[in-house]
Structures are given as C-alpha cells and as structure tokens.
N, C-alpha and C positions, 0 to 999 in steps of 0.2 A: 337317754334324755332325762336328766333332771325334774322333778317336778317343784314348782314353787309351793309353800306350806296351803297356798287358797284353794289349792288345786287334789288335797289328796281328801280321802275319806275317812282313811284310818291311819294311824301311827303305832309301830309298836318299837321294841328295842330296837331291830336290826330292822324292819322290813317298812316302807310305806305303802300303801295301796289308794290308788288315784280310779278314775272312769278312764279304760280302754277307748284310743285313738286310731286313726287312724297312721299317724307317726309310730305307732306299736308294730305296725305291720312285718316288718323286716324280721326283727328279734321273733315274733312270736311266730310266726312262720317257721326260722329254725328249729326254735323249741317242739312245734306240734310236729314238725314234721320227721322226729325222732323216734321211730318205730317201740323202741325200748320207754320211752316217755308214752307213747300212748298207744302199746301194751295193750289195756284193758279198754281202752276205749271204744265200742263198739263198729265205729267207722275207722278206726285205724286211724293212723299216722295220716295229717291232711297236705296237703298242696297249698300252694299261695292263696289258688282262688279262694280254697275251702277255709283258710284263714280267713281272709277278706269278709266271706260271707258272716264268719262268726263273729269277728270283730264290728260289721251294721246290726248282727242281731244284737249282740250287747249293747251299744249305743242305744240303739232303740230301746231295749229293757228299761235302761237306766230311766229316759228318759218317762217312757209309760209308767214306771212301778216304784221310782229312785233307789234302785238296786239294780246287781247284775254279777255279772263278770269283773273284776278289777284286775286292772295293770299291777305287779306283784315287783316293787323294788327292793332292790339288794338297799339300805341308807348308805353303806361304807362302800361301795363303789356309783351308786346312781342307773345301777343294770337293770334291765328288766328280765326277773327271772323267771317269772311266770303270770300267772292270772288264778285269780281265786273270788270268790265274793259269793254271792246268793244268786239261787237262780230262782223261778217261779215253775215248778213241775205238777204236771195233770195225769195222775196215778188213776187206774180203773174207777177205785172208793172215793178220792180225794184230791181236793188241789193244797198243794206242798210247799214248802219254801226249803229249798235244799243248800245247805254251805256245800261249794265245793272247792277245788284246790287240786293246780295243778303248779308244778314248780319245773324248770329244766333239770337234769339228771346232774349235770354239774354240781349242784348243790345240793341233791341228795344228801339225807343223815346228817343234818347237821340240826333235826328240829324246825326249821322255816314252814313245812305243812304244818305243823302244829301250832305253831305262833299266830299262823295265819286265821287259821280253824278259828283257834280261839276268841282272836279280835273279831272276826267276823260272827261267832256267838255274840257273845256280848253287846254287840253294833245291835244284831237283828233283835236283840230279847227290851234292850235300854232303852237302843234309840229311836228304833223302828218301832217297838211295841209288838212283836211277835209274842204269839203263845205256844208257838213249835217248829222246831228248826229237822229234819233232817239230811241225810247224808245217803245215797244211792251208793254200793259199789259194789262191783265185779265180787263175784263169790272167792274167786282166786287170788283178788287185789290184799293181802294180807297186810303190808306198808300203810295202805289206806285204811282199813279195816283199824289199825293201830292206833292213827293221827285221830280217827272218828272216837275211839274210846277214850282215847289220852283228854280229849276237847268234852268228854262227860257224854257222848252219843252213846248208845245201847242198840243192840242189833234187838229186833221188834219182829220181823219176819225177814222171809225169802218172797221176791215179787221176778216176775219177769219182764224186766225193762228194756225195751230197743232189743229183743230179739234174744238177751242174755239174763241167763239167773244170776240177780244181784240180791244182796241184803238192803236193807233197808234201816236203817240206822237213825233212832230219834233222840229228841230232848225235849222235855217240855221247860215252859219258862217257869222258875218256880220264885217270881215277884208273889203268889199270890200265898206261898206258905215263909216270905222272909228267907229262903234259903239260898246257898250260896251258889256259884253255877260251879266254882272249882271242886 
C-alpha cells in the first residue's frame, strides 16, 4: 500500500515511514513471523494475533505520545518492509525513548536499518525535542549493535530486559553544545 506524502512521517532517500494500520496487518505478520527476523526478539517470531496486538499497541502510542512504531516503506517498490520508529520504554532507573528498527530479511545489508535509525534520531532530537534517544539490544544482536553505532548510539551498559541481557545503547542530543549528530 502506497502511502500519499500527508500520510508519512518521515522521508528519506529510499525509505518512507508513515503510522502503522491496520491494513499493515498481512505483510507485517509475514515479516514477524520469520523466525530468523525475530531471532533476538525475546517473544520470538509472533502469530497474526500477536501482530494484531502490536499493531493496536502502536496505534495507541502514536496517538498518546505522537510516536511509536512506523510502517517502514521500500519508496521504489511501495512494500512495507518493516516497522521502526520510537518507542517509550520504563527501565528499573528511568523512563526511555528507544529508536527501534526492524526491517524483513529480504532486505537485509543493504543499509535501510541504518537509514532508518538515523531519520528517526534526527525526527526525535528536531522535531520532537528529545534530549536522549536510546537503543535496547540483544547482547548477541551484533547487525543491530552496528546500525546503533553507525546512527552515533554508544553502548552505556548491560541491563536485563524482558528476561534477556541486552545493551543499552544511548545518544544524548547535542543542540545544546552546536554539535553535529553525524
């Protein structure tokens, strides 16, 4: 599905990113439900329902916090290749605002987590007015680990999240010393 330009939240060369639908359901289903895609994922590879569920939590996000999860399009075909955006995460110390980023395996290495990342820094630091952005992931997730450095995150600690030792991976915004985020 297509999205028209009123409807996306971010542009970048190859990727647009729009608010997660209900019309998303089908494709993003396939995607999660790719064992090898969600790997690190603590609940594993999900089912329709488990999609469903996550596609109303998003919604809902969106509309409580104007972030969330985004619908992640291919621009030269109009695919939906994954979901990435901000989430709002409540850490033992701290409440968080996490970029994350998940893309189908199809498209693996070609750069699109990272394109993603990036727009979605920038989005949260600009537009949003964030003073820190970071990134959760699997201690194993080294692909992710990668996308999180390339995007200027820094690993900060080791936390136990959902059960799993992940890093914890930040950015602070640095409008307040002039500096660049690349």
């Amino acid at each position: 599905m297509m999205s028209d330009e009123s409807t996306w939240i971010l542009a970048t060369d190859r990727l647009l990113l729009r608010p997660l639908g209900l019309d998303d359901l089908e494709r993003l289903a396939a995607i999660q439900s790719d064992p090898e895609v969600m790997r690190f994922f603590p609940s594993g590879p999900r089912s329709q329902d488990q999609t469903l569920a996550d596609l109303e939590r998003c919604m809902k996000l969106q509309t409580e916090h104007g972030f969330s999860l985004w619908a992640t399009i291919d621009r030269q075909s109009g695919l939906l290749i994954g979901r990435s955006g901000l989430l709002p995460q409540t850490l033992p110390d701290r409440h968080e605002v996490e970029i994350a980023y998940l893309i189908a395996r199809s498209h693996w290495g070609l750069g699109l987590a990272t394109e993603a990342a990036r727009a979605i820094r920038d989005h949260g630091f600009a537009t949003l007015g964030l003073d820190r952005l970071v990134s959760i992931i699997h201690r194993d997730n080294l692909a992710s680990r990668r996308v999180a450095e390339k995007t200027g995150l820094r690993p900060e600690r080791m936390i136990q999240f959902m059960d799993h030792r992940c890093w914890l991976y930040s950015i602070e915004s640095r409008r307040e010393i002039g500096g660049s985020l690349e």
